[in-house]
PyMOL commands that place a pseudoatom at each C-alpha (Angstrom):
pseudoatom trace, name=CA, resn=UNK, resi=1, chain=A, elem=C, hetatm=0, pos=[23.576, 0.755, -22.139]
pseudoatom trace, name=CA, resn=UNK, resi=2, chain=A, elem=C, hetatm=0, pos=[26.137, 3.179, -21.075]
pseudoatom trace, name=CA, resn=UNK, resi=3, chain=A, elem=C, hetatm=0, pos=[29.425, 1.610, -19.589]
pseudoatom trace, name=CA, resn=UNK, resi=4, chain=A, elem=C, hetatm=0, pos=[29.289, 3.982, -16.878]
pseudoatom trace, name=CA, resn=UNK, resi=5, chain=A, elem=C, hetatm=0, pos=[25.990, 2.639, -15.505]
pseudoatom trace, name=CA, resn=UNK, resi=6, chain=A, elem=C, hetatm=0, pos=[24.750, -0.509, -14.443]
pseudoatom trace, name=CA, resn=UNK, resi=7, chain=A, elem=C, hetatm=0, pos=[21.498, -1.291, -13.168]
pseudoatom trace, name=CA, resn=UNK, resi=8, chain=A, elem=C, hetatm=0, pos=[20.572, -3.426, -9.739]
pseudoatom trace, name=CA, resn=UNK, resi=9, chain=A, elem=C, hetatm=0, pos=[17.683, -4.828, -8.735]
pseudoatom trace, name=CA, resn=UNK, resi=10, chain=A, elem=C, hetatm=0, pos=[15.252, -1.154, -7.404]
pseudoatom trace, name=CA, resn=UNK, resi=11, chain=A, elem=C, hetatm=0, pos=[18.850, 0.956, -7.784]
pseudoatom trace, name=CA, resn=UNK, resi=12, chain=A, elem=C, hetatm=0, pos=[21.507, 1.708, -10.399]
pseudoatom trace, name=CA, resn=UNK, resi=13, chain=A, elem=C, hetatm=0, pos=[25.182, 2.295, -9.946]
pseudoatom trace, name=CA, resn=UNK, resi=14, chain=A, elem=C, hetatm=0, pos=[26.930, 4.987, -11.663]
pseudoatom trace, name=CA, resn=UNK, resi=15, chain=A, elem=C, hetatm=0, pos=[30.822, 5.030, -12.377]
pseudoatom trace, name=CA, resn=UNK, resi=16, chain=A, elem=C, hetatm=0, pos=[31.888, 8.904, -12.116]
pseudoatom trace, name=CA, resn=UNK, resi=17, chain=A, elem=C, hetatm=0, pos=[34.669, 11.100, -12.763]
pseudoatom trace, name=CA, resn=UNK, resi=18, chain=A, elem=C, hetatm=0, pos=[33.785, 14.558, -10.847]
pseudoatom trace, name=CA, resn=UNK, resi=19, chain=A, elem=C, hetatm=0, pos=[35.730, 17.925, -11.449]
pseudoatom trace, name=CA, resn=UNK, resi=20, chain=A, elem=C, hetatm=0, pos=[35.309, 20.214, -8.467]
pseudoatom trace, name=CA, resn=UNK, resi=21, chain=A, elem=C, hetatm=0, pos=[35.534, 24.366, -8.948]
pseudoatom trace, name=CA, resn=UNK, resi=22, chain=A, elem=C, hetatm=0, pos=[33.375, 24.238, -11.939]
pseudoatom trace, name=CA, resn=UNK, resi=23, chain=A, elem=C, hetatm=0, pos=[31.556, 27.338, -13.507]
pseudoatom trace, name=CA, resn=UNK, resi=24, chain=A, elem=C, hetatm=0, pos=[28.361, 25.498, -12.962]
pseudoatom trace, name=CA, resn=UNK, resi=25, chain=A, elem=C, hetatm=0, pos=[27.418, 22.269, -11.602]
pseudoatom trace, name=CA, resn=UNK, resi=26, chain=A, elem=C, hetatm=0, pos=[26.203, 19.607, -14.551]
pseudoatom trace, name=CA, resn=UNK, resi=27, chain=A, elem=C, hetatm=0, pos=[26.729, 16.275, -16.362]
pseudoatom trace, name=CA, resn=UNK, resi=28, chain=A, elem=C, hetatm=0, pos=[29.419, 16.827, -19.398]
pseudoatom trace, name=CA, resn=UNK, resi=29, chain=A, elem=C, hetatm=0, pos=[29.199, 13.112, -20.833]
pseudoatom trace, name=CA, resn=UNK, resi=30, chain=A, elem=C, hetatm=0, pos=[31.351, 10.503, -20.500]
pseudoatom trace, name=CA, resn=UNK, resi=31, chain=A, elem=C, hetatm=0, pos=[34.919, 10.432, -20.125]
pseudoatom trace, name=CA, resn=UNK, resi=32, chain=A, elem=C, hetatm=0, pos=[37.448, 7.578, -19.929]
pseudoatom trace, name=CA, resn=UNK, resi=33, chain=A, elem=C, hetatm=0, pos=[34.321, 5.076, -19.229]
pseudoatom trace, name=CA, resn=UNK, resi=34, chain=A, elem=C, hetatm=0, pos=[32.727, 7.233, -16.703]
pseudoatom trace, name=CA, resn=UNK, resi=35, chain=A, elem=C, hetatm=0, pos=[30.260, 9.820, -16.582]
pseudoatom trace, name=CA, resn=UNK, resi=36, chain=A, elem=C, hetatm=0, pos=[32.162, 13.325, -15.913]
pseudoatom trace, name=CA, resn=UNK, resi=37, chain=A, elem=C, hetatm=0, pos=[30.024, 15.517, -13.560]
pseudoatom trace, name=CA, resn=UNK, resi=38, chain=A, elem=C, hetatm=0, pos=[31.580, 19.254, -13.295]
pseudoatom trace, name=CA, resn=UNK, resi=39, chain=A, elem=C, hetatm=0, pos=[30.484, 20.265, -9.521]
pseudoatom trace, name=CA, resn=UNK, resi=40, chain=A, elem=C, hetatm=0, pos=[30.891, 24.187, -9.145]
pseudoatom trace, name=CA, resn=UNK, resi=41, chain=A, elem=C, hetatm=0, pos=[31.516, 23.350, -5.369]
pseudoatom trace, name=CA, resn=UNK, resi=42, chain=A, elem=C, hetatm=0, pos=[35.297, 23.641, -3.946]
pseudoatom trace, name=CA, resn=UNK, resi=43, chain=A, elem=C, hetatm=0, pos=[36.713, 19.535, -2.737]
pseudoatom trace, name=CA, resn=UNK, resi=44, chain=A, elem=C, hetatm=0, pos=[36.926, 21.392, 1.078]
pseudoatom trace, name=CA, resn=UNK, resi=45, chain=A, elem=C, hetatm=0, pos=[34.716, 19.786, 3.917]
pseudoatom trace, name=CA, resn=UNK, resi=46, chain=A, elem=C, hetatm=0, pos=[32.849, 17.026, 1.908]
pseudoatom trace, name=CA, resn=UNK, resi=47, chain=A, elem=C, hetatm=0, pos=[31.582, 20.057, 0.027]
pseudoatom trace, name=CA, resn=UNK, resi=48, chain=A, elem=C, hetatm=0, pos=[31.577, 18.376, -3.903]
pseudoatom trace, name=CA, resn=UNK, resi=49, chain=A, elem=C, hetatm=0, pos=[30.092, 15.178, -2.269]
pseudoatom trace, name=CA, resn=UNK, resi=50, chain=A, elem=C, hetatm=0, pos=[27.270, 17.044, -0.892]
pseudoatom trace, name=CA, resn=UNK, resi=51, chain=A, elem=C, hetatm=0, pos=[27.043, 18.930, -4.204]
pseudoatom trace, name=CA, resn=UNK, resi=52, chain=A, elem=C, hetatm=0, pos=[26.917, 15.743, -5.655]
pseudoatom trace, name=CA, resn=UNK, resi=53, chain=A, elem=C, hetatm=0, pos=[24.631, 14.323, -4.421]
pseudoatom trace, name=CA, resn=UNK, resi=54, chain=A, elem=C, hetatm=0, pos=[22.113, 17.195, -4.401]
pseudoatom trace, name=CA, resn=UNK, resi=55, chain=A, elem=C, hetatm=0, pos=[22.676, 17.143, -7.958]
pseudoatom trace, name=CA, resn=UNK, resi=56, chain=A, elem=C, hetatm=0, pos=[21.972, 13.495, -8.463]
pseudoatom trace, name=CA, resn=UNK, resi=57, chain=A, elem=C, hetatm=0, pos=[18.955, 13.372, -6.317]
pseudoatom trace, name=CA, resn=UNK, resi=58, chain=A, elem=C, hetatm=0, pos=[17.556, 15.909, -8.150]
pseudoatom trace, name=CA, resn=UNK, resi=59, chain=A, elem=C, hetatm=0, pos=[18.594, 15.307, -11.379]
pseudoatom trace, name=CA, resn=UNK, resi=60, chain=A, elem=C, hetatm=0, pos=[17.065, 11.575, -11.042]
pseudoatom trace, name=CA, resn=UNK, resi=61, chain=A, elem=C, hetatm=0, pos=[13.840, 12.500, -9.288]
pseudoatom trace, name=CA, resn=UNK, resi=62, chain=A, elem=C, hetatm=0, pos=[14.956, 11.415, -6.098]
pseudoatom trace, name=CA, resn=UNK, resi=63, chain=A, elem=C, hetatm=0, pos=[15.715, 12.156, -2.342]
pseudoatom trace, name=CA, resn=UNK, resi=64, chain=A, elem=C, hetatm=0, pos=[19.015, 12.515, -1.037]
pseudoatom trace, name=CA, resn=UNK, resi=65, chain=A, elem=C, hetatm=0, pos=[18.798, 9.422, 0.948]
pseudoatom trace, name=CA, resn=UNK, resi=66, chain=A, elem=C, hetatm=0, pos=[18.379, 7.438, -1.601]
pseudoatom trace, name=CA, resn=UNK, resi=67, chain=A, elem=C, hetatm=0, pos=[22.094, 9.027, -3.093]
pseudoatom trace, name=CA, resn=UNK, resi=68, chain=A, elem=C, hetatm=0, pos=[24.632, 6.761, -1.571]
pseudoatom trace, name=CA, resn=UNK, resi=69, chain=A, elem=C, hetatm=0, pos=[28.843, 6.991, -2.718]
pseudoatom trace, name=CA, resn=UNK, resi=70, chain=A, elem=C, hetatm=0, pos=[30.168, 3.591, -2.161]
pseudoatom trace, name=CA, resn=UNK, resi=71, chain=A, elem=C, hetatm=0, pos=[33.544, 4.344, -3.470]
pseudoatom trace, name=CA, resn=UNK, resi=72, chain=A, elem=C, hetatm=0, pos=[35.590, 7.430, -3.798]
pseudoatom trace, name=CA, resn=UNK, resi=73, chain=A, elem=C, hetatm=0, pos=[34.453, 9.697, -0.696]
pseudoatom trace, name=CA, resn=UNK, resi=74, chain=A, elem=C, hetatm=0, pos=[37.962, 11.738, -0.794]
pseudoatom trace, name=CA, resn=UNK, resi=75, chain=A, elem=C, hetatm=0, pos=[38.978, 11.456, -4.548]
pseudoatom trace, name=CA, resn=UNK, resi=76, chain=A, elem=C, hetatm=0, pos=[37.339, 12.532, -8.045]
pseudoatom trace, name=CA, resn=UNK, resi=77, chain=A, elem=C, hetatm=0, pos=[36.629, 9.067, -9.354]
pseudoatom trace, name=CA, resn=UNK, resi=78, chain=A, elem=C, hetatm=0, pos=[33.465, 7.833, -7.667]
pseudoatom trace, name=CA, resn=UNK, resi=79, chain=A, elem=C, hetatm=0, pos=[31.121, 4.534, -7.481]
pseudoatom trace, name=CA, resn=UNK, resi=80, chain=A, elem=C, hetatm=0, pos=[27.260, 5.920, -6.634]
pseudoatom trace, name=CA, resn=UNK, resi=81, chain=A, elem=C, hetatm=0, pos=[24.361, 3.879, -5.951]
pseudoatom trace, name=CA, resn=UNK, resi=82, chain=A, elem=C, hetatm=0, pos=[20.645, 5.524, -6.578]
pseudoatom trace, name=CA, resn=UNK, resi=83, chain=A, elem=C, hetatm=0, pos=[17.889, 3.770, -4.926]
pseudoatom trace, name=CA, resn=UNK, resi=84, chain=A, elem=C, hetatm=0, pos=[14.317, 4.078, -6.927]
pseudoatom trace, name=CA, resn=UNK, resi=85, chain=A, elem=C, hetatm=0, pos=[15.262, 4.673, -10.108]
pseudoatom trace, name=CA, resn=UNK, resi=86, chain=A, elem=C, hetatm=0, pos=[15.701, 2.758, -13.193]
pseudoatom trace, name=CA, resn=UNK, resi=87, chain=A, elem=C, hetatm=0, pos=[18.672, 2.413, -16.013]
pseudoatom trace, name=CA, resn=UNK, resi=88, chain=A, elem=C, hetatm=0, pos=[16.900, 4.251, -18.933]
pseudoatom trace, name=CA, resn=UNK, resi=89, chain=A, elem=C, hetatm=0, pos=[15.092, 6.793, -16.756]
pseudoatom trace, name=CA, resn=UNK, resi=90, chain=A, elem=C, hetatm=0, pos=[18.804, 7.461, -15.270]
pseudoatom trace, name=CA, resn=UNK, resi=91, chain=A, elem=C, hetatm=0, pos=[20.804, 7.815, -18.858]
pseudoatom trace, name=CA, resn=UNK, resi=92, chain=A, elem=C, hetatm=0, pos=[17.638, 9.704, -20.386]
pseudoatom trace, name=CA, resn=UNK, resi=93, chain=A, elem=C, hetatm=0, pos=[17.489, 12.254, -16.747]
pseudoatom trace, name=CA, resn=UNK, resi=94, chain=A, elem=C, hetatm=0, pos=[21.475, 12.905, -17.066]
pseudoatom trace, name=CA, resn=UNK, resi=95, chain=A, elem=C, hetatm=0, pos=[21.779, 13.120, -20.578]
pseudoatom trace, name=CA, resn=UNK, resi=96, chain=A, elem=C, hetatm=0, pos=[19.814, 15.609, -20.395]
pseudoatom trace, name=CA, resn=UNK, resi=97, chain=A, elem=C, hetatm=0, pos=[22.028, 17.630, -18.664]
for i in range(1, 97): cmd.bond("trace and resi %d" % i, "trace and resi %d" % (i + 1))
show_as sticks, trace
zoom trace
């Protein structure tokens, strides 16, 4: 398994490194034990944390509710949980890009 994700009982948990301003929002691979997520949205008015979430919940098949940041609200290294969705469907969903 991936060192950036570990799974919980109905959720997983994803360690993430997120780069805001972006030419396109996507999942780049890991970097320095965390998944690095390019957003193309601008860190201004919780705008990458929305971004990232939309990206996650669709991405993973899931709704935005279910997208939750624990840790990292104001900086780029991030702790997410994802309610309703398992640890290989998650690695095989953002590996994909």
């Amino acid at each position: 398994m991936a060192g950036f994700l570990r799974e919980e009982p109905g959720a997983v948990v994803l360690e993430l490194v997120v780069q805001p301003r972006a030419s396109r929002t996507r999942a780049v691979g890991e970097h320095g034990g965390r998944l690095k997520v390019q957003l193309a949205a601008p860190p201004v008015d919780g705008e990458a944390n929305e971004a990232l979430v939309e990206f996650l919940a669709r991405a993973l098949g899931v709704r935005r509710a279910a997208v939750a940041i624990l840790r990292g609200e104001t900086g780029r290294r991030k702790t997410v949980r994802v309610a309703g969705v398992g640890a290989a469907a998650a690695l095989a969903a953002l590996a994909a890009g």
